[in-house]
PyMOL Python script that loads the backbone (N, CA, C, O; Angstrom):
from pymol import cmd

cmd.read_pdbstr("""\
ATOM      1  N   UNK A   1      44.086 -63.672  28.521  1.00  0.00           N
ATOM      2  CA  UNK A   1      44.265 -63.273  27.134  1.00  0.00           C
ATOM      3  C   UNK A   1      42.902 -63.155  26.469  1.00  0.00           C
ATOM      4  O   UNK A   1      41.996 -63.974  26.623  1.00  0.00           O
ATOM      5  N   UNK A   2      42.845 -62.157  25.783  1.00  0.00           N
ATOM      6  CA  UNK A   2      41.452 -62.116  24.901  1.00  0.00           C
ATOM      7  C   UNK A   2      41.818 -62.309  23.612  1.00  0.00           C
ATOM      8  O   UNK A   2      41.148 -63.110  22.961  1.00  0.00           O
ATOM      9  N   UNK A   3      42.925 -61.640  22.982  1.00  0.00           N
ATOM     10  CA  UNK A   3      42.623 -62.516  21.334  1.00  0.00           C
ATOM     11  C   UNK A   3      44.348 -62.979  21.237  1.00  0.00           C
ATOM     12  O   UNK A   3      45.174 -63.384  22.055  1.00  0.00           O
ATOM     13  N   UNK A   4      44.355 -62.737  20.093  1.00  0.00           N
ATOM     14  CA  UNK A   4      45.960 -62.483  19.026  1.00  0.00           C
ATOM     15  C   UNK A   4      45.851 -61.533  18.345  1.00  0.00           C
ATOM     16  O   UNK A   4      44.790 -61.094  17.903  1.00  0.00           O
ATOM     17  N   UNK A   5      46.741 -61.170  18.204  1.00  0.00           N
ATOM     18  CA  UNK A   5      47.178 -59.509  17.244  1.00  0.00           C
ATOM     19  C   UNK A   5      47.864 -59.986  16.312  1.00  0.00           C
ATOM     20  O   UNK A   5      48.993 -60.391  16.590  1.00  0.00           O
ATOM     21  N   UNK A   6      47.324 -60.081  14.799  1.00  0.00           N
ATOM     22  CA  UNK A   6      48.027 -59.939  13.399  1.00  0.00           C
ATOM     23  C   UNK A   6      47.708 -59.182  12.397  1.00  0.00           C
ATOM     24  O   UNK A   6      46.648 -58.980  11.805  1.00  0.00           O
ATOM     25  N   UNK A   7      49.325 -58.584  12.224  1.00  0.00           N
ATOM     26  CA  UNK A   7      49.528 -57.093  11.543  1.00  0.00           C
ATOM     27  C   UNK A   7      48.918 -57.541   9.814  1.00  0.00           C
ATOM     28  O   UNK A   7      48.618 -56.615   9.061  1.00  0.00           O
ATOM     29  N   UNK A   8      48.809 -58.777   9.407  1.00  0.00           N
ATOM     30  CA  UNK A   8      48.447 -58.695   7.954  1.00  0.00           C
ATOM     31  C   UNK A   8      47.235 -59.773   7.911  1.00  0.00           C
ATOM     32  O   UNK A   8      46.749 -60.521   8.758  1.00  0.00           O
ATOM     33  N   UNK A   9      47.029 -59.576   6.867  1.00  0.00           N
ATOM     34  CA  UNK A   9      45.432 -60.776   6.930  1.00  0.00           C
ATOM     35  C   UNK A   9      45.890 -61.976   6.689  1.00  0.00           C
ATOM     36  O   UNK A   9      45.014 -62.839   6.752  1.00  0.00           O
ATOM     37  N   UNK A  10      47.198 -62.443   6.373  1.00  0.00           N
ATOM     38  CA  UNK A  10      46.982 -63.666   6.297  1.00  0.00           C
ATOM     39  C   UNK A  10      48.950 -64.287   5.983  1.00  0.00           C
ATOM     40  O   UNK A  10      49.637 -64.044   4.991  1.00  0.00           O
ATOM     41  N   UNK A  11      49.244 -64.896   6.922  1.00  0.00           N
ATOM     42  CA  UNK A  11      50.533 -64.901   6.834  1.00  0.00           C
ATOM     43  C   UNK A  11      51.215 -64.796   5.069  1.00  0.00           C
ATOM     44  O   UNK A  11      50.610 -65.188   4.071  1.00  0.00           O
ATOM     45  N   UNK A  12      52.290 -64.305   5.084  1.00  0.00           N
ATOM     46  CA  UNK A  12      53.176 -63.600   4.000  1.00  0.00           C
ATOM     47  C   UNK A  12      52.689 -62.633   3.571  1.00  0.00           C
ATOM     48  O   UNK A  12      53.436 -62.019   2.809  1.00  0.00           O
ATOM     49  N   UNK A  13      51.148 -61.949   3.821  1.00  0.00           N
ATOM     50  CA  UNK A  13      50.600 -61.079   2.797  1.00  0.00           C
ATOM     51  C   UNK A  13      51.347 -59.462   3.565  1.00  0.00           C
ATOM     52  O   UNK A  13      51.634 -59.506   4.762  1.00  0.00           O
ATOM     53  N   UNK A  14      51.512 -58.598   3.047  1.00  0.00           N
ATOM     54  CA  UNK A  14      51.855 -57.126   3.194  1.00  0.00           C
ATOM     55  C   UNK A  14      51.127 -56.904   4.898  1.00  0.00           C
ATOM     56  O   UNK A  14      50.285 -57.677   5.355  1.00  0.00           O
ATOM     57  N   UNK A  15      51.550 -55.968   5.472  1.00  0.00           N
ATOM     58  CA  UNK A  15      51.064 -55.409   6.708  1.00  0.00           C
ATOM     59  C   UNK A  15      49.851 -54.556   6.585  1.00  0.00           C
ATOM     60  O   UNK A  15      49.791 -53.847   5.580  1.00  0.00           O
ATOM     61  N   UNK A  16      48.834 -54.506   7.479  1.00  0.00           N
ATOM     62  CA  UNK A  16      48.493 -53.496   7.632  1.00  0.00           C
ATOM     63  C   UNK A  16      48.850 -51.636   7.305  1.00  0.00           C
ATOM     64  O   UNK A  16      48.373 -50.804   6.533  1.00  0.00           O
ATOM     65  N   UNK A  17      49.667 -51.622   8.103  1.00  0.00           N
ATOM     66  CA  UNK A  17      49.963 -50.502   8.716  1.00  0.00           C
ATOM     67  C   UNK A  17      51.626 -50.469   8.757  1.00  0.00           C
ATOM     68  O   UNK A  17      52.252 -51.504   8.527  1.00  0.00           O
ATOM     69  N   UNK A  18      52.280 -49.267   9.051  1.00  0.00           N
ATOM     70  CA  UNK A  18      53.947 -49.093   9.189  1.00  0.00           C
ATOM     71  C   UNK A  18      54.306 -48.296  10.233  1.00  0.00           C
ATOM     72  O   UNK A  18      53.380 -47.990  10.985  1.00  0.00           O
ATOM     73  N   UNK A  19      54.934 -48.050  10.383  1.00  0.00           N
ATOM     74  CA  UNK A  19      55.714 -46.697  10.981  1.00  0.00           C
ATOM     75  C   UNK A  19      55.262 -45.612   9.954  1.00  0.00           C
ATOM     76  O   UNK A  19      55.254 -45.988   8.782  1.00  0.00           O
ATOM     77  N   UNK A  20      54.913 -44.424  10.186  1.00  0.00           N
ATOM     78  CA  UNK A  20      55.267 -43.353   9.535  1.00  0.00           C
ATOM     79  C   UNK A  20      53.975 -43.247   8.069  1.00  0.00           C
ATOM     80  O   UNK A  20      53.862 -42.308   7.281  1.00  0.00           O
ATOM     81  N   UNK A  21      53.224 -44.432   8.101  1.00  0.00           N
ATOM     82  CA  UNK A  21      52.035 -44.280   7.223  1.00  0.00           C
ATOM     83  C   UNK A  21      50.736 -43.531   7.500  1.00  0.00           C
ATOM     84  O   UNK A  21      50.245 -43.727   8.612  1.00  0.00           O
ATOM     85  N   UNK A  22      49.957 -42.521   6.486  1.00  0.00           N
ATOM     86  CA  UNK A  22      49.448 -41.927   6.935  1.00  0.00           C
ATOM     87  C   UNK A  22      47.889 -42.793   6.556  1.00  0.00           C
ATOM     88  O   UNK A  22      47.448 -43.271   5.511  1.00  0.00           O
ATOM     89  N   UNK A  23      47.462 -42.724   7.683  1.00  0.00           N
ATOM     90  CA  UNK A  23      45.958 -43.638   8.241  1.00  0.00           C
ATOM     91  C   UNK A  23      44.795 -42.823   8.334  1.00  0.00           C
ATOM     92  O   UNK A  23      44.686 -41.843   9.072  1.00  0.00           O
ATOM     93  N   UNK A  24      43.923 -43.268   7.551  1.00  0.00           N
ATOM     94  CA  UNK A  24      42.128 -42.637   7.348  1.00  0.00           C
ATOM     95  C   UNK A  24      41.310 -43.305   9.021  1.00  0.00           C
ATOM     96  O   UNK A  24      41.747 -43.942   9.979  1.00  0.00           O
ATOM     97  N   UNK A  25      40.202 -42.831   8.717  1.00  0.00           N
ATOM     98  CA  UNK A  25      39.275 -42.923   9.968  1.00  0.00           C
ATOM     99  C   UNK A  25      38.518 -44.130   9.605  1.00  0.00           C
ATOM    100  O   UNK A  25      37.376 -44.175   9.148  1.00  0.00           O
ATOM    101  N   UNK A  26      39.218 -44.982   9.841  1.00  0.00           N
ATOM    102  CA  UNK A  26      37.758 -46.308   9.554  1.00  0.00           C
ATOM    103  C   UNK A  26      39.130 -47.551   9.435  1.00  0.00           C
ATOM    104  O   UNK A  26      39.149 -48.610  10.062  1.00  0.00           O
ATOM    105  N   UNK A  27      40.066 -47.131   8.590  1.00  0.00           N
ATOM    106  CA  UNK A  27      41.097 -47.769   7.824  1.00  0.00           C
ATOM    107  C   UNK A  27      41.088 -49.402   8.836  1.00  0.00           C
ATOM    108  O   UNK A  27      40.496 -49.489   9.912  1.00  0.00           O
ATOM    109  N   UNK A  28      41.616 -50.187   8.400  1.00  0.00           N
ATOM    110  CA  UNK A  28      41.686 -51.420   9.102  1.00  0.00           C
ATOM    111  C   UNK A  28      43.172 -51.140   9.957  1.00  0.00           C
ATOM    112  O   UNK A  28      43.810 -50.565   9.075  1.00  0.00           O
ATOM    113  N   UNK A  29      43.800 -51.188  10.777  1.00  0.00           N
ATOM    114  CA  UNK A  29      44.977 -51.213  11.608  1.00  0.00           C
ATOM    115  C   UNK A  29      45.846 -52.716  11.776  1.00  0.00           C
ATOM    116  O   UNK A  29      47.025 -53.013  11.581  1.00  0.00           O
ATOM    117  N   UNK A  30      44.937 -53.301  12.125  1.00  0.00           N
ATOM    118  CA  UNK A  30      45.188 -54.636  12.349  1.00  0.00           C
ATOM    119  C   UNK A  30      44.289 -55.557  12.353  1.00  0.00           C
ATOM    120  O   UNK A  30      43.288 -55.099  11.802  1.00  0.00           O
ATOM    121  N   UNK A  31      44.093 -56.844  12.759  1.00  0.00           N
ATOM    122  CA  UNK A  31      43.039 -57.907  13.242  1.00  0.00           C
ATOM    123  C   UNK A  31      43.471 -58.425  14.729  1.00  0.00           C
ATOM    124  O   UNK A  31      44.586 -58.278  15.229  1.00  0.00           O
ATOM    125  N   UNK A  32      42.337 -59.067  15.328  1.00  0.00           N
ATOM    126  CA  UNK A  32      42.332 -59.326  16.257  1.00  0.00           C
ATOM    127  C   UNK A  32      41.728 -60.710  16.740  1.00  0.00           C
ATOM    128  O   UNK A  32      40.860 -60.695  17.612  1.00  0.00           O
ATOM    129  N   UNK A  33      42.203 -62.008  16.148  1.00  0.00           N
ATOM    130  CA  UNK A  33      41.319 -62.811  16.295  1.00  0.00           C
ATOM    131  C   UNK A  33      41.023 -63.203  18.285  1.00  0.00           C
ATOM    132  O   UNK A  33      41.746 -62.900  19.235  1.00  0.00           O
ATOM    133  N   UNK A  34      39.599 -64.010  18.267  1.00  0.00           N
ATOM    134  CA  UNK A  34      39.417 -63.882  19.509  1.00  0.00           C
ATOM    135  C   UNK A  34      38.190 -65.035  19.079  1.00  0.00           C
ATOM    136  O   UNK A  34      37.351 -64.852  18.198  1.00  0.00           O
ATOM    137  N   UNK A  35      38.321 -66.276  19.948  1.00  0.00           N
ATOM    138  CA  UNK A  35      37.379 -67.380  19.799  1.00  0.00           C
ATOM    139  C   UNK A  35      37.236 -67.453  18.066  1.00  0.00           C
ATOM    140  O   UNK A  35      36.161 -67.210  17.516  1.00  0.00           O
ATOM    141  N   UNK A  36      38.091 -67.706  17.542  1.00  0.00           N
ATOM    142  CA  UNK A  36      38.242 -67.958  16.117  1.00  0.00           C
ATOM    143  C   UNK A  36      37.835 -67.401  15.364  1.00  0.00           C
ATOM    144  O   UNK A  36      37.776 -67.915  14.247  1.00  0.00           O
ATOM    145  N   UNK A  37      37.246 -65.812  15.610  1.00  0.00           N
ATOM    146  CA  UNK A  37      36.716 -65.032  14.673  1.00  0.00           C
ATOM    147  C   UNK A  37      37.651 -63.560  14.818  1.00  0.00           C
ATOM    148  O   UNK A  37      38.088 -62.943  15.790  1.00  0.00           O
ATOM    149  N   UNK A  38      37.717 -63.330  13.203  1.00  0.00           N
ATOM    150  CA  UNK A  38      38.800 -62.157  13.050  1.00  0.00           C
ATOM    151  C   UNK A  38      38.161 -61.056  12.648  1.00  0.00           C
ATOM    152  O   UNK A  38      37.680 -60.876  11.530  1.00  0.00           O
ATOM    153  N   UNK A  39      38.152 -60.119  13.795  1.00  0.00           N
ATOM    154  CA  UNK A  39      38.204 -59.061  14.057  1.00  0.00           C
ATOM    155  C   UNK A  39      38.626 -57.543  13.469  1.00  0.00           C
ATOM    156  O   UNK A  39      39.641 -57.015  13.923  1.00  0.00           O
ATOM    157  N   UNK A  40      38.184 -57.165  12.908  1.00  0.00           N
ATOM    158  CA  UNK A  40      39.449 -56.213  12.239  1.00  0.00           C
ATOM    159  C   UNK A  40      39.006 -55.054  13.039  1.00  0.00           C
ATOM    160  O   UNK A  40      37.876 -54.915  13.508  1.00  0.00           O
ATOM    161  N   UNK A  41      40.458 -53.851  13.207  1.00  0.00           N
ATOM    162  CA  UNK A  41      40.558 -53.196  14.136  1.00  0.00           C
ATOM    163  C   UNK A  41      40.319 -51.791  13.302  1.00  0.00           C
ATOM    164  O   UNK A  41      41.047 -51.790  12.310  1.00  0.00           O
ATOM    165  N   UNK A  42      39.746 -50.935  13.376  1.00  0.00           N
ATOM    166  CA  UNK A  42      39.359 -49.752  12.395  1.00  0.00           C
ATOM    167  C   UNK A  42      40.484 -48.287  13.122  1.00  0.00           C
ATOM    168  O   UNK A  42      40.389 -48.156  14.342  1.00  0.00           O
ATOM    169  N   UNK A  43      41.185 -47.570  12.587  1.00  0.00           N
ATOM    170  CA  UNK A  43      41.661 -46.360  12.822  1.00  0.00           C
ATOM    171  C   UNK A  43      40.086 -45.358  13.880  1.00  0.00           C
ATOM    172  O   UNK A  43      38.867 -45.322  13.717  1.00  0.00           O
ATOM    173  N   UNK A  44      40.827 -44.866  14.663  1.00  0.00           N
ATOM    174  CA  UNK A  44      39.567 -44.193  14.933  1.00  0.00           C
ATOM    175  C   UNK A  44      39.497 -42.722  14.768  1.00  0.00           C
ATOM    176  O   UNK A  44      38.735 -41.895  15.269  1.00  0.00           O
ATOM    177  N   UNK A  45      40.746 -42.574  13.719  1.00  0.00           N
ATOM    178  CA  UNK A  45      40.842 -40.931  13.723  1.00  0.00           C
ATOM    179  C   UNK A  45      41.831 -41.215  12.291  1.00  0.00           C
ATOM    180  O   UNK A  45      42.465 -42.270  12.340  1.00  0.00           O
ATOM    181  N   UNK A  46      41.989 -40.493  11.212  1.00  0.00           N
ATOM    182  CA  UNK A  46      43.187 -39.984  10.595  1.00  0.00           C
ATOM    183  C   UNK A  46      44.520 -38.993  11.482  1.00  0.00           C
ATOM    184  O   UNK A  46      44.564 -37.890  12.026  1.00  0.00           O
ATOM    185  N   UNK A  47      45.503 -40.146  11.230  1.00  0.00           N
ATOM    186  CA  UNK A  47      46.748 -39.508  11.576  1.00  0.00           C
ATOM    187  C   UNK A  47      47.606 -40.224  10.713  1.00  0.00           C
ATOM    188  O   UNK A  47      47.419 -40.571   9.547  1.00  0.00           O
ATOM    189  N   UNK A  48      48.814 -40.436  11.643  1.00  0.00           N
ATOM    190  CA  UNK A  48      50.400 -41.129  11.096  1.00  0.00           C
ATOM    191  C   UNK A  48      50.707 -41.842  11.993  1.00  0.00           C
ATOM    192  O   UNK A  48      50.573 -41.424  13.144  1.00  0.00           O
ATOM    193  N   UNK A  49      51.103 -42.855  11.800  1.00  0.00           N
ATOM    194  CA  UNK A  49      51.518 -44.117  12.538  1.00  0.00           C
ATOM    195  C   UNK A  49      52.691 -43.547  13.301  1.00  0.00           C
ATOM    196  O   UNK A  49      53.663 -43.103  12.689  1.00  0.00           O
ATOM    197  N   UNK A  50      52.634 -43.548  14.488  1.00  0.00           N
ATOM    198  CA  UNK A  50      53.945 -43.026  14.887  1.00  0.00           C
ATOM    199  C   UNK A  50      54.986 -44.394  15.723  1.00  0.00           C
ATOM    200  O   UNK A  50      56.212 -44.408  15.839  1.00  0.00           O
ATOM    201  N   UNK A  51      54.205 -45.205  16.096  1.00  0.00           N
ATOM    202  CA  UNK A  51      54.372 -46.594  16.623  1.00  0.00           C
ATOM    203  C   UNK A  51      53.671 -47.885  16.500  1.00  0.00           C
ATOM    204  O   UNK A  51      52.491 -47.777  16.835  1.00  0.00           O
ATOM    205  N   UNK A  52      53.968 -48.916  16.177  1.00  0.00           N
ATOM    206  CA  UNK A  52      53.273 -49.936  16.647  1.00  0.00           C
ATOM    207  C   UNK A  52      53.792 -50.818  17.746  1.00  0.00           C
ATOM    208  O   UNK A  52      54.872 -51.407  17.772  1.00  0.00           O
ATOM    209  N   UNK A  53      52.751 -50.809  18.732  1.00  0.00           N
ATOM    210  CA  UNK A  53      53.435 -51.372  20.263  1.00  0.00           C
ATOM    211  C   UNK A  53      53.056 -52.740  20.425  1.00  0.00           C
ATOM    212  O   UNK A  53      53.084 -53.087  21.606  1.00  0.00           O
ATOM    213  N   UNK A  54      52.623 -53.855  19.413  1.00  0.00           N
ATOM    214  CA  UNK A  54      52.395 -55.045  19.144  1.00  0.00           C
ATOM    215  C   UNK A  54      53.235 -55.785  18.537  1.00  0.00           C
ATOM    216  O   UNK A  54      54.087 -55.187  17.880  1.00  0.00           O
ATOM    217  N   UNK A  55      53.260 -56.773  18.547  1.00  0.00           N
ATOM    218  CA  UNK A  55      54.113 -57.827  17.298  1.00  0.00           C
ATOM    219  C   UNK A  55      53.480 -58.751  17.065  1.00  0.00           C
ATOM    220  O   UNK A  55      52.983 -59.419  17.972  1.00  0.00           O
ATOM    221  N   UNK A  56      53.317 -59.056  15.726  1.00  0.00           N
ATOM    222  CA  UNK A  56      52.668 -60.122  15.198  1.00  0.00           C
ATOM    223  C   UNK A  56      51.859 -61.477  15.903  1.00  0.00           C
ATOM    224  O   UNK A  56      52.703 -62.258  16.341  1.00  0.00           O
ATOM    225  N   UNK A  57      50.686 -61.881  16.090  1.00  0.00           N
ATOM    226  CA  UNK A  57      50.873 -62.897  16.482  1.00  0.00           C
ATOM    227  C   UNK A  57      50.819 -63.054  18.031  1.00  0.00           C
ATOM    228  O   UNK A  57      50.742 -64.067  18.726  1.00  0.00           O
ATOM    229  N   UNK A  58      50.896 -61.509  18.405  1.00  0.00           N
ATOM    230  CA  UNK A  58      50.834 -61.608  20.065  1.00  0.00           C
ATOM    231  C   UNK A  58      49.594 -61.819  20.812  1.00  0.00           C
ATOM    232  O   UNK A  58      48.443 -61.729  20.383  1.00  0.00           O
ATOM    233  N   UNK A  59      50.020 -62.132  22.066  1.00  0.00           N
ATOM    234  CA  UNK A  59      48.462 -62.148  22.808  1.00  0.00           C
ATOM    235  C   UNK A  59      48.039 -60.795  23.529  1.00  0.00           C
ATOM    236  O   UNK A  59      48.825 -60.253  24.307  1.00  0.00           O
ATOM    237  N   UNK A  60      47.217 -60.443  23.352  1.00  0.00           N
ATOM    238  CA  UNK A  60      46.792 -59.095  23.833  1.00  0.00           C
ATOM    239  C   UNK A  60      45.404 -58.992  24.680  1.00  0.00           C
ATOM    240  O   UNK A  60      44.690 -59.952  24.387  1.00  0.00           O
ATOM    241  N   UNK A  61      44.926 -58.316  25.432  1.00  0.00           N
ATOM    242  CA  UNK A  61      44.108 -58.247  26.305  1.00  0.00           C
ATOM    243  C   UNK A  61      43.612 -57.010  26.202  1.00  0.00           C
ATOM    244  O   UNK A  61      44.119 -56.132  25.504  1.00  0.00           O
ATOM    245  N   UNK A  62      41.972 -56.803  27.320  1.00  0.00           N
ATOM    246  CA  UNK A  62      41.089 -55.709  26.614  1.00  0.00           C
ATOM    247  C   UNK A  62      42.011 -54.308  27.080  1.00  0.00           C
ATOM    248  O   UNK A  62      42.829 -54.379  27.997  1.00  0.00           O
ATOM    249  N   UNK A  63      41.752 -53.021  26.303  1.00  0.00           N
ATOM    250  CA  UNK A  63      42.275 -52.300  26.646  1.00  0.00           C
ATOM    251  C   UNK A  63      43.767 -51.843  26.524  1.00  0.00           C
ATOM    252  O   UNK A  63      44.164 -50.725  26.854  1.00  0.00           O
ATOM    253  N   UNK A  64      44.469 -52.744  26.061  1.00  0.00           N
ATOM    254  CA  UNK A  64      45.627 -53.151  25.416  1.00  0.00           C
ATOM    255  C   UNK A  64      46.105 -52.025  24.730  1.00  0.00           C
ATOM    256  O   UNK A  64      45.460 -51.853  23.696  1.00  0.00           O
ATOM    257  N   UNK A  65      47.186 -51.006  24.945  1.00  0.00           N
ATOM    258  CA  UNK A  65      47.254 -49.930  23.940  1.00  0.00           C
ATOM    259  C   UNK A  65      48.047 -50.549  22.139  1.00  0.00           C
ATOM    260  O   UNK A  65      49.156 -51.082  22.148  1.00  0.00           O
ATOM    261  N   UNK A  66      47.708 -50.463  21.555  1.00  0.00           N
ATOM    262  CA  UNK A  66      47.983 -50.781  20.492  1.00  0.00           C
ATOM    263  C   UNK A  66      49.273 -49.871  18.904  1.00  0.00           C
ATOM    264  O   UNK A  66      50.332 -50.158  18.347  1.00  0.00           O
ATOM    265  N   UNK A  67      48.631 -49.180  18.868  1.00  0.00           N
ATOM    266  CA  UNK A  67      49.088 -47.854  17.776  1.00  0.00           C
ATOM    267  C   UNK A  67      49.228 -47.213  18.264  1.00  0.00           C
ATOM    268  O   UNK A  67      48.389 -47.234  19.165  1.00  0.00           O
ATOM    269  N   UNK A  68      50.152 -46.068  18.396  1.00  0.00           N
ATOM    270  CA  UNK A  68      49.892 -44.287  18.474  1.00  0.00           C
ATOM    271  C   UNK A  68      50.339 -44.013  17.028  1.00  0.00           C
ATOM    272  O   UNK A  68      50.980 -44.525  16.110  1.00  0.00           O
ATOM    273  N   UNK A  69      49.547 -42.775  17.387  1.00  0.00           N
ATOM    274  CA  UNK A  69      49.628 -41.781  16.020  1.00  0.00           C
ATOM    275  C   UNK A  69      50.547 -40.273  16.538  1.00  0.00           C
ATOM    276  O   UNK A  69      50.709 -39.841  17.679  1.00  0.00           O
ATOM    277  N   UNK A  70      50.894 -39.882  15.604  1.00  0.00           N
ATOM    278  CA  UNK A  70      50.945 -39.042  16.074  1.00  0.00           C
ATOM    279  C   UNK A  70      50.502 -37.325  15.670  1.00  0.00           C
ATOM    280  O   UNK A  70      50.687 -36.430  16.494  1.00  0.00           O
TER     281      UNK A  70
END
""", "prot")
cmd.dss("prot")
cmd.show_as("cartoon", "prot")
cmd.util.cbc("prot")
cmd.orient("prot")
């Protein structure tokens, strides 16, 4: 495992990201903590959320597909 995947900055607060939201090039996606430092995950293109293939809180590893857009 390399980090945890959490969709909002800080438990109860709003998500990141949705289904079907439209996302800038930089935008934050998610966080990624990893050795106790949080990470934030940047859009690397403007699109639309077409999936999120994570859940809260999960453990994820490098390379890990995360979002599609579509």
């Amino acid at each position: 495992m390399v980090g945890t995947v959490y969709l909002s900055a800080q438990p109860g607060a709003a998500v990141f990201i949705k289904v079907g939201d439209k996302v800038k090039q930089g935008q934050t996606l998610l966080i990624i903590e990893a050795m106790k430092t949080m990470n934030p995950i940047p859009s690397p293109r403007e699109g639309v959320v077409a999936q999120i293939l994570v859940n809260d809180a999960q453990p994820v590893e490098y390379g890990a597909p995360l979002v599609v857009f579509e």
